[in-house]
C-alpha positions, 0 to 999 in steps of 0.5 A: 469537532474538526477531525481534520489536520490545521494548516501548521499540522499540515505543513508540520507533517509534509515538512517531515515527511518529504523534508523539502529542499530549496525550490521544492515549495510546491506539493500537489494533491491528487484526486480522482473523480467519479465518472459515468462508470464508477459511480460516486460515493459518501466516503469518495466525495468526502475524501475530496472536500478534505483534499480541497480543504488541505490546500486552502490551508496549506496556501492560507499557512504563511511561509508554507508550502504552496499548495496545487489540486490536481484531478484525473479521471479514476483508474477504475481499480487499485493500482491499474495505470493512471490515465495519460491526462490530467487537470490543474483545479482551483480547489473551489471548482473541484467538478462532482464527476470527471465527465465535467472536466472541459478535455481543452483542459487537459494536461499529460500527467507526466508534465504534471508530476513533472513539475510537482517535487512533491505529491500526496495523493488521497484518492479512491483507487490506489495510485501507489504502484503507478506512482512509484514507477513515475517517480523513478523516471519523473524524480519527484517523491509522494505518499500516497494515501488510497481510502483516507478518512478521518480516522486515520488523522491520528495516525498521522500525528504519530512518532515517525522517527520511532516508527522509522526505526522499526521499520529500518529494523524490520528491513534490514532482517528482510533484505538479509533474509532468504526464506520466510516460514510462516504457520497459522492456525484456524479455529485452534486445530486447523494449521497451514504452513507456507514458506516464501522464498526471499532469495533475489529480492531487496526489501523495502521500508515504508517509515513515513519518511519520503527524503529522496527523489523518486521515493512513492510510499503510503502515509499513513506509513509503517512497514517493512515490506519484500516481494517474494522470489517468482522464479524468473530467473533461468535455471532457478525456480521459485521455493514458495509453496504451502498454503494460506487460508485468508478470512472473508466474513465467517468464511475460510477459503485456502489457498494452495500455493506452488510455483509463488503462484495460489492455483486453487480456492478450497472451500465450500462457501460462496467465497471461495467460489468466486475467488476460484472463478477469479483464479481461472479468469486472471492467473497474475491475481494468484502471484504472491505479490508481498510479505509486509511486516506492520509495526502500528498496531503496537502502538494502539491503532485500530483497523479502520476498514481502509487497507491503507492503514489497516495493513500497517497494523501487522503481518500481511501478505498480498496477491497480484501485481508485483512490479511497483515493488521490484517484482515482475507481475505487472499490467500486463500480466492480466487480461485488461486494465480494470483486472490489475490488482494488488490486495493486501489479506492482514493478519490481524485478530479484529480483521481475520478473528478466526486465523492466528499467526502462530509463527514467523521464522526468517532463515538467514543468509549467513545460515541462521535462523531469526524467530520473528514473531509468536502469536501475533507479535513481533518476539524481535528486539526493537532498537531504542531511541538514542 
């Protein structure tokens, strides 16, 4: 059974989702490759051979859009800055490692991504908050797509323009929003309550629809996301404090949070351990980087193990850079490249079984009060199809 997209599904799902324009025939797929430091793997290697084969049938599809590879050298971790070169690759000469690439090759990234009108990227290491920062100085639009694997394919195949919707309902509820209460409950009888500070900040929609130039989001998409308020401006101090415990295996670790900023990990384990030894080390990786608000799980889809999706199933909040999204931790913010991360903890039971979110409740501008969801699930009304 092929598990991958045909070249008319390809060509029907990026017509969707970046409704070209004329002169905009050319989209360009993006991988990284292993090096001598990152090492390869099953999972990479096999991302690869499916971006390969998207634009072999993307180019054999008549009257579709004409399809590039383009390759570069890994960032070495999610959402670091992406190197300053790349290459323009026959997808039948797509090299095992970047230490095979030929350096009179090379090209600047920026002139890549600038003649690209359109960009997908599936690829290792995320490329989503370096690729949002190029496309509003650039103008080209891209969903990237970190740690695809072919059992997201059917999530590709989903209604967007439903899940636009929600999205759109769910942005619009953050943008108006001043404050988020959020409380959990761990093992039945252990609760935490956090409250994040909306005030300042605009929030963002990841629907699957990328119309606009200068628009980078996920695909799969479906979220509704917002950067919490981190206190920069003078004379105004963040409100975000509380505590978030966060499930790694059977452990717990809690995260006690003042300032939008968790300062500590409690817990006797050896996760906790380390995420306070990385605490000490990289402050920035403690900033409240994003409440997201996932609208697939709704409709049926299961974790996969890749955040990619697995964050679009649900609540989910996440740590370290913030800029890409409109906030002000960023590169340099952290002690070196490889230290720049975004990561996303997704509360939902088949990935945090021990955590239940109990409530989420948006305090309005106008002085109102929305309960957003119950145990899990969004309490909201959805608006309909026309």
């Amino acid at each position: 059974m092929d598990l991958n997209l045909s070249g008319a599904e390809l060509q029907s799902l990026f017509e969707r989702v970046f409704l070209p324009r004329p002169g905009e025939g050319t989209i360009s797929v993006l991988v990284d490759l292993p090096d001598f430091e990152v090492g390869d793997e099953p999972e990479w290697l096999h991302r690869r051979v499916i971006a390969s084969e998207w634009v072999r049938r993307l180019n054999a599809n008549p009257g579709g859009l004409h399809a590039r590879l383009v390759a570069y050298r890994n960032a070495r971790r999610n959402n670091a800055d992406l190197p300053s070169t790349a290459w323009w690759i026959d997808d039948d000469e797509l090299p095992d490692s970047a230490d095979d690439l030929d350096p009179a090759d090379a090209v600047p990234f920026d002139e890549v991504l600038g003649r690209s009108p359109l960009v997908v990227a599936p690829t290792q290491f995320s490329a989503t908050a370096p690729l949002k920062l190029a496309a509003r100085r650039l103008g080209f639009r891209g969903a990237t797509m970190p740690g695809f694997t072919p059992a997201m394919v059917p999530a590709l195949r989903l209604d967007y323009g439903e899940i636009n919707r929600r999205v759109r309902c769910l942005t619009d509820l953050l943008d108006r929003a001043v404050e988020a209460d959020i409380d959990f409950r761990v093992d039945e009888d252990e609760a935490h309550a956090l409250k994040l500070d909306l005030r300042h900040r605009t929030a963002h929609a990841s629907g699957g629809l990328f119309p606009e130039p200068g628009q980078v989001g996920n695909l799969p998409s479906g979220e509704a996301y917002i950067v919490p308020y981190e206190g920069e401006l003078a004379g105004d101090p963040t409100r975000t404090e509380g505590s978030i415990p966060v499930q790694f295996d059977n452990e717990i670790v809690v995260y006690p949070i003042s300032g939008n900023r968790a300062f500590a990990a409690d817990g006797a384990g050896p996760f906790a351990r380390r995420e306070g030894d990385l605490l000490a080390a990289e402050p920035a990786y403690g900033n409240l980087a994003e409440l997201g608000l996932g609208v697939l799980g709704d409709f049926g889809v299961a974790p996969t193990g890749e955040i990619l999706l697995d964050e679009k199933l649900g609540l989910h909040i996440a740590f370290g850079r913030s800029d890409h999204f409109g906030g002000q931790v960023g590169a340099k913010d952290f002690s070196r490249p490889e230290a720049v991360v975004h990561i996303d903890r997704v509360y939902v039971p088949a990935m945090q079984p021990r955590i239940v979110v109990v409530r989420v409740e948006l305090s309005m501008d106008d002085g109102s009060r929305v309960p957003l969801m119950q145990d899990g699930r969004y309490v909201i009304e959805f608006p309909r199809a026309p």
